[in-house]
C-alpha positions in Angstrom: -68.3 87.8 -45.6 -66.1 90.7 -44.1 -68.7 91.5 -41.5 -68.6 87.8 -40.0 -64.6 87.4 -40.4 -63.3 90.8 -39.3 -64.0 91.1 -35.9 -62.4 87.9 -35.0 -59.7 89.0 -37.1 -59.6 92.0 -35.5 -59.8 90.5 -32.2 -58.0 87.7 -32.8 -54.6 90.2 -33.8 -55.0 92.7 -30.5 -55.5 89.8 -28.6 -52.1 88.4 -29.9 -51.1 91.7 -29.5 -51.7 92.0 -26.1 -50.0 88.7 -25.2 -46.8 89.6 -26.8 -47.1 93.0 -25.4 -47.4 91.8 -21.9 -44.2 88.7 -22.7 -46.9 85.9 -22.9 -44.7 84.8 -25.4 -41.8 83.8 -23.9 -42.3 80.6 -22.1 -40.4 81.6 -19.2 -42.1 84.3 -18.0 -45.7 81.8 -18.0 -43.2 79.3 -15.8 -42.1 82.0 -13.8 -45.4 83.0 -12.7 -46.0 79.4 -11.8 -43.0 79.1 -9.7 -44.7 80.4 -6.8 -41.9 79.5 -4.2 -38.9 79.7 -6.3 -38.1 82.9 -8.9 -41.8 84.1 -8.8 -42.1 86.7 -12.3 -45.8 88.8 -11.2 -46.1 89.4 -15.1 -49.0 87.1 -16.2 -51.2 88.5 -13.1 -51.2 92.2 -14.2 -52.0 90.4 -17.6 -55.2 88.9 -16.0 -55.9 91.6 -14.1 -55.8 93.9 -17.0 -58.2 91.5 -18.6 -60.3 91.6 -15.8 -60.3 95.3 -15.9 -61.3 95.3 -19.3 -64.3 92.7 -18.7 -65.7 94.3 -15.5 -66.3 97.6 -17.5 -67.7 95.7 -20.4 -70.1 93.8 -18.9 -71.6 96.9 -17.8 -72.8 97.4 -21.3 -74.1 94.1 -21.7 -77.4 94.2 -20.0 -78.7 97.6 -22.1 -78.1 95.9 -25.3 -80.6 93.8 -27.0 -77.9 91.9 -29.3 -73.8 91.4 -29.7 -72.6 94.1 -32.4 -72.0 90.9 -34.6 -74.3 88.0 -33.5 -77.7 87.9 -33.2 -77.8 87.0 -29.5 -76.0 86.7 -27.0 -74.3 82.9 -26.1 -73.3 83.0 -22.2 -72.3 79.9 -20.5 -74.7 78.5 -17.5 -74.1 75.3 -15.4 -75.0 72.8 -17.6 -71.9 74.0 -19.3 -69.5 72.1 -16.9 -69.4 68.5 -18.0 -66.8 66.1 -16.6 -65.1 66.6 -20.9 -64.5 70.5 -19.8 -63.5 69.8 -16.0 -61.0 67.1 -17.5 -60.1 69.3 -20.6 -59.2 72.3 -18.5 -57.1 69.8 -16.0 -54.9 68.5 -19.3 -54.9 72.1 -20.5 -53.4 73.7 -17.6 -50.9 70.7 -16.9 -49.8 71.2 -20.8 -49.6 75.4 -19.9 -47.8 74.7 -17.1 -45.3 72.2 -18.6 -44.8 74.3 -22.4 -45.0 77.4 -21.1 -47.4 78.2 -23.7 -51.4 78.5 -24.2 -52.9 78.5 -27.8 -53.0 81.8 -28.3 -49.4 82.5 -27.5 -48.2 79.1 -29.0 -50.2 80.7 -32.1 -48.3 84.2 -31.7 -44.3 83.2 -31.1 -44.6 81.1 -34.5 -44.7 84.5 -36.5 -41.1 84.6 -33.8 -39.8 81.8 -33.1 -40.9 78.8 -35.9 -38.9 76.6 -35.0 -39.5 76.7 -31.7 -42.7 76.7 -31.7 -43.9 74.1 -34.2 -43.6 71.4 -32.1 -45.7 72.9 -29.6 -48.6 73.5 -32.7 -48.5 70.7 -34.4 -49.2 69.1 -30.9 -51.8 71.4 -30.0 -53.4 70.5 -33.8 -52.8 66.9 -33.3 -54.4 67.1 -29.7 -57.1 69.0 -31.6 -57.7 65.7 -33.8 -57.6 63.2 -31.3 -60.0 64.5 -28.9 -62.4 64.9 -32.2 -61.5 61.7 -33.1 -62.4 60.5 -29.7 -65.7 62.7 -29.2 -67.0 61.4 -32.6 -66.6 57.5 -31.6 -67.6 57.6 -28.3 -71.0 59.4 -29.1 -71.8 58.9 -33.2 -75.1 60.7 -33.0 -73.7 63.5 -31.8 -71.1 64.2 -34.4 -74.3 63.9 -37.1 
């Protein structure tokens, strides 16, 4: 049990970390970075580029290992992967990011914060969450068994 739930745990709390580290928690900054010919704020690209950083010398590792540390293989993404649900996902996603100012992750983080503030923005991300189920499940039945 704490084998399978600690890493995410683990990773899930730097990650959060991280975000509210770099002011991925403050709505403003997300919108700043988006205002490209206005008040541009650079922040969210060192972010990514961080990330990046982090990833590039990672995936170094990845071909000399025979398994993940806590999977038993590994689960990458090929081309099959991008259905016309992801493309259209990602379009609402990144419309709602740009709008909010806020992703999951830091929606997730500024309620420890701000609550208040940021309530309405989870119980919409939950209740998005639930409706696209909802949707998934009765436009395809046998899939959901």
């Amino acid at each position: 049990m704490i084998r399978s739930h600690l890493p995410p745990l683990v990773s899930g709390t730097l990650f959060g970390a991280g975000l509210a580290l770099g002011g991925m928690t403050n709505p403003e900054r997300v919108r700043g970075f988006l205002d490209v010919f206005g008040d541009w704020d650079p922040t969210l690209a060192f972010v990514m580029g961080g990330a990046v950083l982090v990833m590039a010398v990672a995936w170094r590792f990845v071909p000399r290992m025979k398994h993940p540390l806590f999977a038993p293989k590994f689960a990458l993404p090929d081309r099959s992967d991008l259905t016309p649900q992801l493309i259209g996902g990602a379009a609402i996603f990144g419309v709602g990011w740009g709008l909010a100012g806020l992703c999951p992750g830091p929606g997730v983080a500024i309620l420890f914060v701000h609550p208040l503030e940021a309530a309405v923005f989870v119980v919409s991300l939950l209740a998005g969450m639930v409706l696209q189920r909802l949707v998934s499940e009765r436009a395809s039945p046998a899939a959901s068994s």
